[in-house]
N, CA, C and O atoms as CSV, one atom per row, in Angstrom:
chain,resi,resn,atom,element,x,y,z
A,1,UNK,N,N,-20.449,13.968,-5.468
A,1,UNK,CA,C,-19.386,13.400,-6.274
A,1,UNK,C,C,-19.582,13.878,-7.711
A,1,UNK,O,O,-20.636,13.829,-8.345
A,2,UNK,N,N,-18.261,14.405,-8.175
A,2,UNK,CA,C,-18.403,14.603,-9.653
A,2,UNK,C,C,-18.509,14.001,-10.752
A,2,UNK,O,O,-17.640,13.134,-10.662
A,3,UNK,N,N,-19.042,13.874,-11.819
A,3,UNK,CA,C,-19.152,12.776,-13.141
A,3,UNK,C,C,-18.487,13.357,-13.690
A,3,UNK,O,O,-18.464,14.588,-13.671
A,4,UNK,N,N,-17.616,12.498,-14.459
A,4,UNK,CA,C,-16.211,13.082,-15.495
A,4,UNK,C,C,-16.097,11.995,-16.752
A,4,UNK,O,O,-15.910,10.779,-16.704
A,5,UNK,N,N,-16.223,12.606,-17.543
A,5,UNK,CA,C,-16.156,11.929,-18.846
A,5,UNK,C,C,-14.762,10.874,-18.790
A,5,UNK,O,O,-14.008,11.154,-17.858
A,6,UNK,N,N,-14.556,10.333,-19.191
A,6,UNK,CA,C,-13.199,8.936,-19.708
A,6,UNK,C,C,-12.072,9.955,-20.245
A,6,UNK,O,O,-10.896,10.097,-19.912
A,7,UNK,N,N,-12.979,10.700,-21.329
A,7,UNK,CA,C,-11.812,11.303,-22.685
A,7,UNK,C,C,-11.314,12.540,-21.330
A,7,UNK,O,O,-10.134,12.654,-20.996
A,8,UNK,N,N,-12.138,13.148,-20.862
A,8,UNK,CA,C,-11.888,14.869,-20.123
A,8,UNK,C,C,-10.931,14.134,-18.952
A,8,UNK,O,O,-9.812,14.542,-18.642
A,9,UNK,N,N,-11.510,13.130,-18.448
A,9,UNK,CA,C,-10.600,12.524,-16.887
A,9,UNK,C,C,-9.194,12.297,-17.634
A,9,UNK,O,O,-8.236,12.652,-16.948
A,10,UNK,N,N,-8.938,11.879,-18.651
A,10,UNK,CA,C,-7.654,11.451,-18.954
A,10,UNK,C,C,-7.119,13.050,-19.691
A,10,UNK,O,O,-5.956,13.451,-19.661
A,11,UNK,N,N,-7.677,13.401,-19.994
A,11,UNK,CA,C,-6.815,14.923,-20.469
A,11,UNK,C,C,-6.542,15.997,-19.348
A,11,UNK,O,O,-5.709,16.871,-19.587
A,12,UNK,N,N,-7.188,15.979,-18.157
A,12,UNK,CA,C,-7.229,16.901,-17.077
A,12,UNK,C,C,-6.621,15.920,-15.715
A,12,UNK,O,O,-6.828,16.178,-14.529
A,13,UNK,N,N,-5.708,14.565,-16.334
A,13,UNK,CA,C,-5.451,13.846,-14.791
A,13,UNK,C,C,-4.714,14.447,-14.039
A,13,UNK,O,O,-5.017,14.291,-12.857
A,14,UNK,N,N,-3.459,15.373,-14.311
A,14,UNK,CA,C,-2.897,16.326,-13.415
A,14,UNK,C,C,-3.699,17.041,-11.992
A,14,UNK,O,O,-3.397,17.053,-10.799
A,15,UNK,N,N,-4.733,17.551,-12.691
A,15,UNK,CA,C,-5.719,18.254,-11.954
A,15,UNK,C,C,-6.782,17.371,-11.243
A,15,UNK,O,O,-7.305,17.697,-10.178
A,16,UNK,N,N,-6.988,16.517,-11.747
A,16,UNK,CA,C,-7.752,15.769,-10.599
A,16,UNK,C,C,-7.149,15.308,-9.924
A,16,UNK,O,O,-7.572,15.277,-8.769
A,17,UNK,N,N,-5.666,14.604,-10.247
A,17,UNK,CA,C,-5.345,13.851,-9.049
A,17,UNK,C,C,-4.673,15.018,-7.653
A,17,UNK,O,O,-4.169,14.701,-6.575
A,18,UNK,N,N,-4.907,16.267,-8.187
A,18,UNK,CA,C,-4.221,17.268,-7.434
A,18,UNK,C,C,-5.254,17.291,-6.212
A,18,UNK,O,O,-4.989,17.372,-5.012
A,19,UNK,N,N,-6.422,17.204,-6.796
A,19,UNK,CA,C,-7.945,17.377,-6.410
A,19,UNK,C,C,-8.314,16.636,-5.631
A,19,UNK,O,O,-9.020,17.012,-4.695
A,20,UNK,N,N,-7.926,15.312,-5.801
A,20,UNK,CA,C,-8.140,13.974,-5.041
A,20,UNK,C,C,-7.468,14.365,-4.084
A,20,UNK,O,O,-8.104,14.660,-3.073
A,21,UNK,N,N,-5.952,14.508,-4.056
A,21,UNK,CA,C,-5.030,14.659,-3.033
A,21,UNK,C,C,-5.795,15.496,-1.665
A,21,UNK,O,O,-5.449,15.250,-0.510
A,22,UNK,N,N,-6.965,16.593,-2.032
A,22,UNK,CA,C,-7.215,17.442,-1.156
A,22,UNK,C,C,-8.565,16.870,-0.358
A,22,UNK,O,O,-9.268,17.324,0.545
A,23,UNK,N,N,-8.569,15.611,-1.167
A,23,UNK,CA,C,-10.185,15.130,-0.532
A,23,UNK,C,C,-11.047,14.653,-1.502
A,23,UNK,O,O,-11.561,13.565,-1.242
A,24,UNK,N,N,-11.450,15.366,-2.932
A,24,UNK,CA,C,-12.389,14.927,-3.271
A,24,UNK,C,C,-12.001,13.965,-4.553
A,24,UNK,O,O,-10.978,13.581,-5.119
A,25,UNK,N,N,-14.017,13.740,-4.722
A,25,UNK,CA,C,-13.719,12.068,-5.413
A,25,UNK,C,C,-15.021,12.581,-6.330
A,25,UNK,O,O,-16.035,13.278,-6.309
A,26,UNK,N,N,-13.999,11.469,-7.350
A,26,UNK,CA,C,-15.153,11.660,-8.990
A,26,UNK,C,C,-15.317,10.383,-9.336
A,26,UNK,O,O,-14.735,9.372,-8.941
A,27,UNK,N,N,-16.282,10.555,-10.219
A,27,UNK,CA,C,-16.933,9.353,-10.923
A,27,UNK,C,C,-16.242,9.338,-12.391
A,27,UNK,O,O,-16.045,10.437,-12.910
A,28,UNK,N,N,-16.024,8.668,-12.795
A,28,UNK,CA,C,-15.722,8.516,-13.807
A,28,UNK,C,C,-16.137,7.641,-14.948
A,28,UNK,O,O,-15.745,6.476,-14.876
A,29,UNK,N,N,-16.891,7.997,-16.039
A,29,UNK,CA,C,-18.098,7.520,-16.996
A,29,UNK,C,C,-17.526,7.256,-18.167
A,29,UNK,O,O,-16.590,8.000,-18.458
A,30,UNK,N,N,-17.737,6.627,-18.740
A,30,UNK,CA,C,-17.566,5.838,-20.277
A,30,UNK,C,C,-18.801,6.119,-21.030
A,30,UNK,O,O,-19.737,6.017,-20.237
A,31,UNK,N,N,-19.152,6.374,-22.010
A,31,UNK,CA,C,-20.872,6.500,-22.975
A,31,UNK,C,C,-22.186,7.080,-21.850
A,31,UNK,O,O,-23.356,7.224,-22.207
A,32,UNK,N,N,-21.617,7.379,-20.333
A,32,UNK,CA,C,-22.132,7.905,-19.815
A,32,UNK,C,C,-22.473,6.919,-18.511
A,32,UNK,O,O,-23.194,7.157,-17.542
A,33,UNK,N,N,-22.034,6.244,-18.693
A,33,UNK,CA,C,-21.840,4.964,-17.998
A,33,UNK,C,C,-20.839,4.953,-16.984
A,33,UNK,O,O,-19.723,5.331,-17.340
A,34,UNK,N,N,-21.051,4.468,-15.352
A,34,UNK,CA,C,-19.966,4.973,-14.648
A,34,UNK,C,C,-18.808,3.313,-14.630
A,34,UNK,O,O,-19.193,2.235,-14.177
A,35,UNK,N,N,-17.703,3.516,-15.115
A,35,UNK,CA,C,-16.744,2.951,-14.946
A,35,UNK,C,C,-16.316,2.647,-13.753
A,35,UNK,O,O,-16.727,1.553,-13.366
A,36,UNK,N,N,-15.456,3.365,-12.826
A,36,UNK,CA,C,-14.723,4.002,-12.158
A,36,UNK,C,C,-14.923,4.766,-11.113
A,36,UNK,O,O,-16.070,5.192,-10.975
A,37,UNK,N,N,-13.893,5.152,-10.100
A,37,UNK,CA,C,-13.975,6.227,-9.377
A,37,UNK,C,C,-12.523,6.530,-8.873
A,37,UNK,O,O,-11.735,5.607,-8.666
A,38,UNK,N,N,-12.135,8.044,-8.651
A,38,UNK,CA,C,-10.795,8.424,-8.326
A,38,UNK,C,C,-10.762,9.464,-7.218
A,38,UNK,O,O,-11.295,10.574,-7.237
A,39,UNK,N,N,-10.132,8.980,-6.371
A,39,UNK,CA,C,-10.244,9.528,-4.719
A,39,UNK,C,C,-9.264,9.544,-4.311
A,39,UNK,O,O,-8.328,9.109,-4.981
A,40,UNK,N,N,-9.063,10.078,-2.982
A,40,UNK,CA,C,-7.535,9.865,-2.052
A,40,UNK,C,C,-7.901,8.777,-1.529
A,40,UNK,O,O,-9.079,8.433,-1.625
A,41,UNK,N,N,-6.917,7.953,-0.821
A,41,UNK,CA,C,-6.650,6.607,-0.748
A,41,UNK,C,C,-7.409,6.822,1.026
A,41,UNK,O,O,-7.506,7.789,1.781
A,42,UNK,N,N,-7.900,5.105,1.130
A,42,UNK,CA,C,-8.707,5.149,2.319
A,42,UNK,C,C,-7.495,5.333,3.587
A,42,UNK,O,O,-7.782,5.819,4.681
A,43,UNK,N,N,-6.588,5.021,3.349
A,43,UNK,CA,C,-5.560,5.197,4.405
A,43,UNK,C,C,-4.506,6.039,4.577
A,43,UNK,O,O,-3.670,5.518,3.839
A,44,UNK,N,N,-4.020,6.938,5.031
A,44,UNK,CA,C,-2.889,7.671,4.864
A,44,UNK,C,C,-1.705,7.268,5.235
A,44,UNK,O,O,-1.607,8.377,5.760
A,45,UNK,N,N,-0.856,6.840,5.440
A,45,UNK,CA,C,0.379,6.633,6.247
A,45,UNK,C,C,0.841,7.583,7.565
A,45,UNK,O,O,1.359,8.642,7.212
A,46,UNK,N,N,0.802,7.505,8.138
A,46,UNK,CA,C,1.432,8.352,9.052
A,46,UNK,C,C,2.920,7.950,9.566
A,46,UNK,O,O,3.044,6.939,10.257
A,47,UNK,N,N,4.177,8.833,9.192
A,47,UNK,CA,C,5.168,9.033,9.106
A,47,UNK,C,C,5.645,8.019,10.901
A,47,UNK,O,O,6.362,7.090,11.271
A,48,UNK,N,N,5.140,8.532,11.195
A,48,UNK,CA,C,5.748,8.239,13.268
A,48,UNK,C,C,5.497,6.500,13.022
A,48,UNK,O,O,6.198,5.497,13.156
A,49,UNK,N,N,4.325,6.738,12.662
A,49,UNK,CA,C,3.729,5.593,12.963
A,49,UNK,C,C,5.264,4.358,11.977
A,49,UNK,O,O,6.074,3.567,12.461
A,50,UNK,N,N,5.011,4.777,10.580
A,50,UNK,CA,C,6.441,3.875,10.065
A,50,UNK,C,C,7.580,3.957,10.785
A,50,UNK,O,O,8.100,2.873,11.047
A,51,UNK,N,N,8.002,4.722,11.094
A,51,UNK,CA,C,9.284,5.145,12.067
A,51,UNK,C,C,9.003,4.423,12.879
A,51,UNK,O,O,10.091,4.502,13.450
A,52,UNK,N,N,8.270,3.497,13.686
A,52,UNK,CA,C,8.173,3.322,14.938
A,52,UNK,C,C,8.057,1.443,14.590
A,52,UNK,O,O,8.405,0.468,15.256
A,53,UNK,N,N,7.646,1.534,13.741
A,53,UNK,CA,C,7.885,-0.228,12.832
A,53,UNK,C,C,8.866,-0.562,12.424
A,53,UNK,O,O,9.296,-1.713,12.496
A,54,UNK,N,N,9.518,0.554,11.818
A,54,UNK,CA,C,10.899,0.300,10.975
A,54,UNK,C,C,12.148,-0.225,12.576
A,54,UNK,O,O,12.924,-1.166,12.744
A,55,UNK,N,N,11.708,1.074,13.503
A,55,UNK,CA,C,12.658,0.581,14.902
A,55,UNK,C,C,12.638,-0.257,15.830
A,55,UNK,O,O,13.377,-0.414,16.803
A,56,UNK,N,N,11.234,-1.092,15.266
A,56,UNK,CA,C,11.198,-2.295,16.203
A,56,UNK,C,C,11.783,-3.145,15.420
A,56,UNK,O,O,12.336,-4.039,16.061
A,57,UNK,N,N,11.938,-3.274,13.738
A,57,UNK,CA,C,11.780,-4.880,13.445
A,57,UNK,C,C,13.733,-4.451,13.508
A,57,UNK,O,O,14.384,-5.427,13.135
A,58,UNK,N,N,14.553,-3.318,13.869
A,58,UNK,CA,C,15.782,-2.873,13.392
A,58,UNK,C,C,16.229,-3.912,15.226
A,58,UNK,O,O,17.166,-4.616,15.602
A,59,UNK,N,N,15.011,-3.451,15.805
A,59,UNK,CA,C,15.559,-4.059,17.519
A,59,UNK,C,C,15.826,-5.487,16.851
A,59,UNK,O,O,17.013,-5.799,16.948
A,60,UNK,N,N,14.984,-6.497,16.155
A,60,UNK,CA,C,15.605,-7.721,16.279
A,60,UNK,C,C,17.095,-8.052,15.510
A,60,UNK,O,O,17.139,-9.248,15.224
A,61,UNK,N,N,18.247,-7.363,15.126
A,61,UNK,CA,C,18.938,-7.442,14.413
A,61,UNK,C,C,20.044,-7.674,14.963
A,61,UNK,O,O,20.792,-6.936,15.604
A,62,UNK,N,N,20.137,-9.116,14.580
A,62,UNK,CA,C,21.444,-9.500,15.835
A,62,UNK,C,C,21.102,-10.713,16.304
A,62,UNK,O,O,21.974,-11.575,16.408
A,63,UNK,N,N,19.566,-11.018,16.720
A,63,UNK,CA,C,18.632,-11.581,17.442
A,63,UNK,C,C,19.391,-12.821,17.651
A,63,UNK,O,O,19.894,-13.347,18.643
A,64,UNK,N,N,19.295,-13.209,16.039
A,64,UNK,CA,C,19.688,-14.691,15.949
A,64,UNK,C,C,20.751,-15.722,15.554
A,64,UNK,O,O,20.720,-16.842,15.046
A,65,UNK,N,N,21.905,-14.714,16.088
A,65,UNK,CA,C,23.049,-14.852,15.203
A,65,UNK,C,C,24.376,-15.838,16.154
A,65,UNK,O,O,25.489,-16.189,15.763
A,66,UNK,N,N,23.583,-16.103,17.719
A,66,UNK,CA,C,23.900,-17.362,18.020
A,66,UNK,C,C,23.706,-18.610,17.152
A,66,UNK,O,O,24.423,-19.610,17.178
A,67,UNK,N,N,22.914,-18.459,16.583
A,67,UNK,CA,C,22.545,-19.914,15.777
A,67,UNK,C,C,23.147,-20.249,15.169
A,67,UNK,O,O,23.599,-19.443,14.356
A,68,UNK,N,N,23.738,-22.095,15.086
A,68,UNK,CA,C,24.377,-22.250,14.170
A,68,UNK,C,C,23.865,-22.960,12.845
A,68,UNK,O,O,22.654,-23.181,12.856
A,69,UNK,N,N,24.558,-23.365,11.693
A,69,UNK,CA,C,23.770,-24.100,10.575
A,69,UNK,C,C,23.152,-25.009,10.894
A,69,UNK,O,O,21.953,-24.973,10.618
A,70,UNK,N,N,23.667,-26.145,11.570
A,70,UNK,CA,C,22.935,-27.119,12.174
A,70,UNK,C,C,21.654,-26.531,12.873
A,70,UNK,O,O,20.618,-27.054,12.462
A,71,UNK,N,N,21.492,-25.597,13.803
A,71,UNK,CA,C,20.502,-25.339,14.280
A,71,UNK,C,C,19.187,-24.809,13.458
A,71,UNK,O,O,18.010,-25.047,13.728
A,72,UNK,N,N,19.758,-23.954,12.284
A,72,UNK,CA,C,19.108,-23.312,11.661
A,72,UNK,C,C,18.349,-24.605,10.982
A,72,UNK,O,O,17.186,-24.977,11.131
A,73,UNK,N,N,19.245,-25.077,10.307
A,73,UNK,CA,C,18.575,-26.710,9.625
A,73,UNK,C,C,17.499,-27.690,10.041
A,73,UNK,O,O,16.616,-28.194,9.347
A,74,UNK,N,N,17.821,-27.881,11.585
A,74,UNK,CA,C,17.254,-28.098,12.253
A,74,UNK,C,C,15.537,-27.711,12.486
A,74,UNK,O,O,14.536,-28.427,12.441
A,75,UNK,N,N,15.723,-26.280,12.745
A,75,UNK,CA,C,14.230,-25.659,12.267
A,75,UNK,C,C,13.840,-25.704,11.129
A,75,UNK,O,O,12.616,-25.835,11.143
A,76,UNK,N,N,14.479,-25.641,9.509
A,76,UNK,CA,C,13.655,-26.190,8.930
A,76,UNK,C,C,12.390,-27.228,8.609
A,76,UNK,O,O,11.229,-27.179,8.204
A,77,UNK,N,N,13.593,-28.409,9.152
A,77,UNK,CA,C,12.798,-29.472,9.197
A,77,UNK,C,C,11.538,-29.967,10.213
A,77,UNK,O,O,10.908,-31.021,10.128
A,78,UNK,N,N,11.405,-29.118,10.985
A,78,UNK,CA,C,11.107,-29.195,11.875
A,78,UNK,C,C,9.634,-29.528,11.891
A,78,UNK,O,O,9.036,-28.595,11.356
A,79,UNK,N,N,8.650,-30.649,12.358
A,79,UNK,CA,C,7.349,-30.513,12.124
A,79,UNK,C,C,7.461,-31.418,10.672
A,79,UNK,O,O,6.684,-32.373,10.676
A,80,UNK,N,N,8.094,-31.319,9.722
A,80,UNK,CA,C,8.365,-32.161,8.793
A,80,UNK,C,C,8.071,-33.795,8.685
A,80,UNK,O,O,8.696,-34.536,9.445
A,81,UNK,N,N,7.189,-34.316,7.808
A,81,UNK,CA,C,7.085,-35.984,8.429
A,81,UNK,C,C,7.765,-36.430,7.111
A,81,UNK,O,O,7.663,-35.746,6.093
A,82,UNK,N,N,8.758,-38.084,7.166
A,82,UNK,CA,C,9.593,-38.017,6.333
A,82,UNK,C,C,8.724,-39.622,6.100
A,82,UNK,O,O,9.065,-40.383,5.195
């Protein structure tokens, strides 16, 4: 892991975060002192994977549209002690 000054990390952030993007990770120091650290993120997203969440929660749409106000009201309260 690289040590990077505060003042140099903030004048060169273009380039590190280009850097990060490809994998790697720095330290980042204050009076020499480590602050910080700047990396690619522990998780990536994977595209399918959202696509495939977005089309399930799209399946319930409609779901509940028997219901009427009363009913809906109904579940509010529901469990409720008065």
């Amino acid at each position: 892991m690289e040590s990077i000054a505060a003042f140099d990390a903030k004048t060169r952030l273009s380039e590190l975060l280009d850097r990060a993007a490809k994998g790697e990770t720095f330290e980042i120091t204050k009076h020499g002192r480590p602050v910080g650290k700047l990396g690619p993120p522990d998780a990536v997203r994977d595209p399918r994977v959202v696509a495939e969440a977005v089309a399930r929660l799209k399946s319930y749409r409609g779901a509940l549209k028997s219901l009427q106000t009363a009913d809906v009201l109904a579940l509010k309260h529901e469990g409720h002690r008065y």
